[in-house]
C-alpha positions in Angstrom: -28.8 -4.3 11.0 -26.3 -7.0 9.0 -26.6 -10.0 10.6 -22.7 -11.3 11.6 -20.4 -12.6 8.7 -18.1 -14.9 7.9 -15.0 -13.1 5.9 -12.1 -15.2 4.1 -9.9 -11.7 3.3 -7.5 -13.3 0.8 -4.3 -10.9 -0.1 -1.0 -12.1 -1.8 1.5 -11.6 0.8 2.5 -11.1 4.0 4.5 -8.4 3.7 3.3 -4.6 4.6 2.7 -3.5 0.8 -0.3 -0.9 0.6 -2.6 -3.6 -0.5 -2.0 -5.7 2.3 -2.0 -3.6 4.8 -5.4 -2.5 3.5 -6.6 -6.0 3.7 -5.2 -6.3 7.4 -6.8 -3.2 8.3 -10.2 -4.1 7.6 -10.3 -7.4 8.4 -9.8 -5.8 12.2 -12.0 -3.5 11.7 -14.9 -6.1 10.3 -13.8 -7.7 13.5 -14.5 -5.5 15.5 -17.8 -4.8 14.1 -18.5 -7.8 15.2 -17.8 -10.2 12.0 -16.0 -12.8 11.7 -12.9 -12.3 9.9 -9.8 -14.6 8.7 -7.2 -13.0 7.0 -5.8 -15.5 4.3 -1.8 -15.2 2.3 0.7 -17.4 1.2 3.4 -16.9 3.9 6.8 -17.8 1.5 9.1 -17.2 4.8 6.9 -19.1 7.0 7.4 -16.1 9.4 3.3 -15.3 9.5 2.4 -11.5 9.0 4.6 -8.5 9.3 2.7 -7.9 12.4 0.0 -10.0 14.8 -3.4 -9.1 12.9 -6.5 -8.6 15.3 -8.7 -11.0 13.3 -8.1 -14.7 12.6 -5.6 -15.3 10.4 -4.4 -18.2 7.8 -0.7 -18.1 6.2 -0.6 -20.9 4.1 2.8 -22.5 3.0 4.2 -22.4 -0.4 7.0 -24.0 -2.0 10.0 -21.9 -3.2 9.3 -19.5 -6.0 10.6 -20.4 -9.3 12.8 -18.6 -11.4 10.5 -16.6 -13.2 7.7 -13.9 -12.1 4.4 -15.5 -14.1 5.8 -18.9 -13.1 5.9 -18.0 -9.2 2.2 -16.0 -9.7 1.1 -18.9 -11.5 2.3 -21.1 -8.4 0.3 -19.3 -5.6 -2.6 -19.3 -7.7 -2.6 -23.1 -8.0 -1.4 -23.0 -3.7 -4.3 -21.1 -2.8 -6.7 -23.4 -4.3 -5.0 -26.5 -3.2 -5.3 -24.7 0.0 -8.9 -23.9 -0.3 -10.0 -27.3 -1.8 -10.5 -28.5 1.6 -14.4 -28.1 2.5 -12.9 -27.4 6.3 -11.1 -24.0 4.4 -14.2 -22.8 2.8 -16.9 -22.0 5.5 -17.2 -18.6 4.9 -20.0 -16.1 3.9 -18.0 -14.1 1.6 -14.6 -14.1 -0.2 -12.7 -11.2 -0.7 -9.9 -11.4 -3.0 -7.4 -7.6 -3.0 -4.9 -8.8 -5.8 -4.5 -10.7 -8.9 -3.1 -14.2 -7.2 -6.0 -14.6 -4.7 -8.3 -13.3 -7.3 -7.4 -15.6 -9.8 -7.6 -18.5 -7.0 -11.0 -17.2 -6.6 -11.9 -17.3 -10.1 -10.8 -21.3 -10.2 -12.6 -22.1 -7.4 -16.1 -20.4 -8.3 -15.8 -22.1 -11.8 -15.6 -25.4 -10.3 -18.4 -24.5 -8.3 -16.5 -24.9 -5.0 -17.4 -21.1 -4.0 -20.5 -19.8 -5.4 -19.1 -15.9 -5.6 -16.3 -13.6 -4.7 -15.8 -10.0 -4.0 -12.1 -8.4 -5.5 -10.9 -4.6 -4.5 -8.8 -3.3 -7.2 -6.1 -1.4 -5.6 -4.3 -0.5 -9.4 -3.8 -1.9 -12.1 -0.5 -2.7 -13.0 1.2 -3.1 -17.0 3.5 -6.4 -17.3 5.4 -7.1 -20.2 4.3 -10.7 -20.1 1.2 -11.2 -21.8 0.1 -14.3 -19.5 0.4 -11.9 -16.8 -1.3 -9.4 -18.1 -4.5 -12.1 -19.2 -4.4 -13.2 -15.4 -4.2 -9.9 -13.9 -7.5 -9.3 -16.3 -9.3 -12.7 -15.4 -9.1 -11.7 -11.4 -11.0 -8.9 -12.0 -13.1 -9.8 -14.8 -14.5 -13.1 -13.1 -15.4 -11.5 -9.6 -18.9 -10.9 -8.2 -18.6 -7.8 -6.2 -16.5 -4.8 -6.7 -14.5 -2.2 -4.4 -11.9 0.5 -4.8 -10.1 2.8 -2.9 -10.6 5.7 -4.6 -12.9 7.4 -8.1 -9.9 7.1 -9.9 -10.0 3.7 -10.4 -14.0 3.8 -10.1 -14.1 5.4 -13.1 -11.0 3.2 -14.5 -13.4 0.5 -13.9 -16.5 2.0 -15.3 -14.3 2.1 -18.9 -14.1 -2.0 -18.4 -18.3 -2.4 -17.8 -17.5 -2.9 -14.1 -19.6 -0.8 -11.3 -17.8 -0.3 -8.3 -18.0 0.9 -4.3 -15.4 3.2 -4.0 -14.6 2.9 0.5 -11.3 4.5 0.3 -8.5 3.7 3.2 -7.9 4.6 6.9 -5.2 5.5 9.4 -4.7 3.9 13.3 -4.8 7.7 14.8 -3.9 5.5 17.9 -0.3 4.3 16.1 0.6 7.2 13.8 0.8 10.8 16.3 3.2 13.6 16.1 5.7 13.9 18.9 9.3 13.2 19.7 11.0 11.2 22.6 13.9 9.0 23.2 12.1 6.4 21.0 13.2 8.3 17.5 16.4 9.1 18.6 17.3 5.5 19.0 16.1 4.8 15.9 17.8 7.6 14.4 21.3 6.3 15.7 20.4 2.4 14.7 19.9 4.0 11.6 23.1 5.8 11.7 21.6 9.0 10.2 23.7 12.3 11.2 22.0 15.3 12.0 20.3 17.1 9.2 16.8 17.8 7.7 15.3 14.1 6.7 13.2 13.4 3.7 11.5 10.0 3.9 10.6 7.9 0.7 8.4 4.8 1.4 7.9 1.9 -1.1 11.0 1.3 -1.9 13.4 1.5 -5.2 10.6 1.2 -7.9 9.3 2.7 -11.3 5.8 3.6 -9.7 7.0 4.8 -6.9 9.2 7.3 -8.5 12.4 6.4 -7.0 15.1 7.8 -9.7 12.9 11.2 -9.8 13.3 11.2 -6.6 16.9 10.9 -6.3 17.3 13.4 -9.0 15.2 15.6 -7.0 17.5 15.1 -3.9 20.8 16.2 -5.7 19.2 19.5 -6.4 18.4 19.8 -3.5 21.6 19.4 -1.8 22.7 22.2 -3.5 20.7 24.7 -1.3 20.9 22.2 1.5 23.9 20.5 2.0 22.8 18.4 5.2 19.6 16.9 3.9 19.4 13.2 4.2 17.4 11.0 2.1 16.1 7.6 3.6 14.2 5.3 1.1 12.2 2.3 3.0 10.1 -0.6 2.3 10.3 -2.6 -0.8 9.3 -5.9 -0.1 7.7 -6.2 -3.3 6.5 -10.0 -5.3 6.8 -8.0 -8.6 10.7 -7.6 -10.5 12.5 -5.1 -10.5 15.3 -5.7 -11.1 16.1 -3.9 -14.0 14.9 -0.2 -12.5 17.0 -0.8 -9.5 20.4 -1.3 -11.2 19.6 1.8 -13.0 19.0 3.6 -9.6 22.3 2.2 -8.5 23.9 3.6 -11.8 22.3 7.1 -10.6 23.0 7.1 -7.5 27.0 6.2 -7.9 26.9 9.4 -10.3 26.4 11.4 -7.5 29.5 11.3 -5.9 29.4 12.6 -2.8 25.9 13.1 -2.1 25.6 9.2 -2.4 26.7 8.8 1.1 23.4 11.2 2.3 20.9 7.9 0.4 20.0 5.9 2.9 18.5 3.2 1.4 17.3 0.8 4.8 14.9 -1.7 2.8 11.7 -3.0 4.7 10.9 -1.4 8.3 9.3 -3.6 11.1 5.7 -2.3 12.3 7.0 -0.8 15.5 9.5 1.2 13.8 7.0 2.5 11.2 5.6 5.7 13.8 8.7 6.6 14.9 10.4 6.2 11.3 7.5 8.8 10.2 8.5 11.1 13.1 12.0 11.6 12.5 11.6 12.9 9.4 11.1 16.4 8.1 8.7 15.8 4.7 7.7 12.3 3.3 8.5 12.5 -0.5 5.9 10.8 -2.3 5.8 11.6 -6.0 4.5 8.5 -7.4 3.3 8.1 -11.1 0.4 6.0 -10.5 -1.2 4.9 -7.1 -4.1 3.8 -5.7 -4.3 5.9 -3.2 -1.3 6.1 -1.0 -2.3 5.3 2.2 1.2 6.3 3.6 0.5 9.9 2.8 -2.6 9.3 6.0 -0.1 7.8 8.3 2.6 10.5 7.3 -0.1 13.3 8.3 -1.7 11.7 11.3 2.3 11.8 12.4 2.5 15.2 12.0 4.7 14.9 8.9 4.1 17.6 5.5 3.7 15.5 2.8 5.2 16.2 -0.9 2.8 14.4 -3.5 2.3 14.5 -7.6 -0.1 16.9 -8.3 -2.2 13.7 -9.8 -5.3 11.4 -9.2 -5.9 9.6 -6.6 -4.5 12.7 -4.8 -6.5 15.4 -5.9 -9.4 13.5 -4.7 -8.8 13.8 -1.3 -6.1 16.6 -1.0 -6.7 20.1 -1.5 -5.0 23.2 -1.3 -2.2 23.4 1.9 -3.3 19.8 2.6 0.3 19.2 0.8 3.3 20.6 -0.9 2.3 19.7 -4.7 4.8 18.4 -7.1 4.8 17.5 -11.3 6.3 14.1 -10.8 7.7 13.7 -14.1 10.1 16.7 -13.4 12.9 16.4 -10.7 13.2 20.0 -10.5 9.4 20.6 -9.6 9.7 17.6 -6.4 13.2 19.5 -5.4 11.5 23.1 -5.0 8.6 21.0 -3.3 11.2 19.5 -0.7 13.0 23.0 -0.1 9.2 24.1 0.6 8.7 21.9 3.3 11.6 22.8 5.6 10.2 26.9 5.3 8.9 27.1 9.2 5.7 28.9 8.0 4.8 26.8 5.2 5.9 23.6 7.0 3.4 24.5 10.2 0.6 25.2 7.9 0.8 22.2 6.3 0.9 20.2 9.2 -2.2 21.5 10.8 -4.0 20.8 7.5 -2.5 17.3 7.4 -3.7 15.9 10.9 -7.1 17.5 10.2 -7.2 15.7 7.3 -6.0 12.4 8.6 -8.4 13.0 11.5 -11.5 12.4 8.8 -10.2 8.9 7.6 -11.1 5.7 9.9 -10.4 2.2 9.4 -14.0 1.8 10.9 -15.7 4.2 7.6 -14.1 1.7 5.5 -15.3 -1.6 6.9 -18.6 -0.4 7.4 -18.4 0.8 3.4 -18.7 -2.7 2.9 -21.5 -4.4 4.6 -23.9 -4.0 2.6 -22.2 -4.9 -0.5 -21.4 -8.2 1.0 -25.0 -8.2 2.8 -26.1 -8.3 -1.0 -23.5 -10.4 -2.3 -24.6 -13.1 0.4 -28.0 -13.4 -0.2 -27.8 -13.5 -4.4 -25.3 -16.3 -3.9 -27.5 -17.8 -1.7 -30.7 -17.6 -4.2 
């Protein structure tokens, strides 16, 4: 038995990225195991989380974000520990950073001996051009105490840096994300203005990882056999630029003509919205080139929705067989047959079975239990 905690969960935004919302999630679920929990982030709209978390909660206020990516990183950083400076702001147990600005925040603080230890989940690691970048992206997980991930993948990525790791994976709210259909998607169908017609659903908006020109690629074939399919690509609310992918997608997406008209691109989706946006489609398209895990293909399956997905780690760690339609995501014509898959009746039914049975075996509880006795350990050497 763990005797109750006291969390600081630190992520880098309050936006619903995958990382986040993996922070969120288990700071409730910590909570409800009877910890302690506040969820830290620097809130730059001074709007709080995209939803009310059930755990305490800290958005801290930053100043506007300079021109330039490293220089806005660099900025939280030094907000974060200004923030945490204050003795009031550190009465905690433990220190969990999920990304490389809280991380490195971390880092500052435990080498000026205000924190005497911090644990850091490594979602993915990313590539920047900007060396600085790259050097603090390193430091926030080369300075930490305690490691997680959320899945062997980046275990063994890990391993190949010296680093030993807890691998506790990710959950879905079965509560939230359900199959059905009511009145509920329909409205959001017409707010969204989509005509009738089979509905592939992209989430993570118009990026490089996420696939987004492959996937538009993939959609124009597909058109060809199924002239009424819609394409709706949501979320995006990234810190990182990308600018320069998303002009090309724009460049790609006016060569279609008149398929263009069947992109819906909608940007980021409240939380209330997210179930029924996952109902009303027909497949979620997610043929990413690297993830962490891809905790939308859970919430997609618990919803009763087939999921397309690379035929890559982290995925072939937990998928198998007719969990999912399979794709090669480097070739647009491999996702396309994968999207015409989905809308055969047989294989589509199959496919959903498998999916809610395998959402049914992932639980935000697992996950913050995964932890306790990591951070059990983590207490008691910082407290030697």
């Amino acid at each position: 038995m763990i005797s109750p905690l006291r969390i600081a969960m630190l992520s880098h935004s309050t936006n619903p990225r995958g990382g986040v919302v993996h922070a969120m999630q288990l700071s409730e679920a910590l909570t409800a195991l009877g910890h302690e929990v506040v969820l830290h982030a620097p809130d730059a709209k001074g709007t709080g989380f995209f939803r009310k978390p059930a755990c305490g909660a800290a958005c801290i206020p930053v100043a506007p974000a300079p021109g330039d990516m490293t220089s806005m990183v660099e900025q939280r950083i030094a907000d974060y520990v200004s923030y945490f400076e204050k003795p009031a702001a550190r009465d905690f147990d433990i220190f969990h950073a999920h990304d490389g600005i809280s991380g490195n925040a971390l880092a500052t603080l435990n080498e000026r001996g205000l924190i005497p230890a911090f644990a850091r989940t490594v979602h993915h690691i990313d590539q920047f051009a900007d060396p600085r970048l790259m050097a603090l992206q390193d430091r926030s997980i080369d300075r930490a105490c305690l490691f997680f991930t959320v899945s062997a993948t980046w275990q063994r990525i890990l391993k190949g840096r010296g680093i030993e790791a807890t691998v506790v994976g990710n959950g879905v709210d079965s509560e939230r994300f359900t199959p059905g259909w009511s009145g509920e998607q329909a409205a959001l169908r017409d707010r969204l203005s989509l005509p009738p017609g089979p509905t592939f659903l992209s989430i993570g908006g118009i990026e490089a990882r996420k696939n987004a020109i492959g996937i538009l690629d993939a959609f124009r074939q597909l058109r060809a056999v199924q002239p009424d399919a819609r394409l709706v690509i949501a979320g995006g609310v990234s810190l990182l630029d990308h600018s320069g992918y998303q002009e090309e997608f724009r460049s790609e997406l006016a060569l279609l003509r008149d398929h263009a008209a069947a992109v819906h691109v909608i940007g980021p989706v409240t939380d209330e919205d997210m179930p029924n946006l996952y109902r009303l489609a027909d497949a979620l398209v997610f043929p990413s080139l690297k993830e962490g895990f891809g905790l939308v293909v859970l919430e997609a399956m618990a919803s009763g929705v087939p999921v397309v997905v690379s035929s890559i780690p982290p995925f072939t760690e937990y998928l198998s067989g007719d969990d999912a339609i399979w794709c090669d995501p480097k070739h647009s014509a491999s996702i396309a047959e994968a999207m015409a898959l989905a809308l055969i009746p047989e294989i589509r039914n199959r496919i959903i079975a498998r999916g809610l049975e395998v959402a049914s075996r992932f639980s935000w509880r697992r996950v913050g239990e995964a932890h306790l006795a990591a951070y059990a350990a983590l207490k008691e050497s910082a407290h030697a």
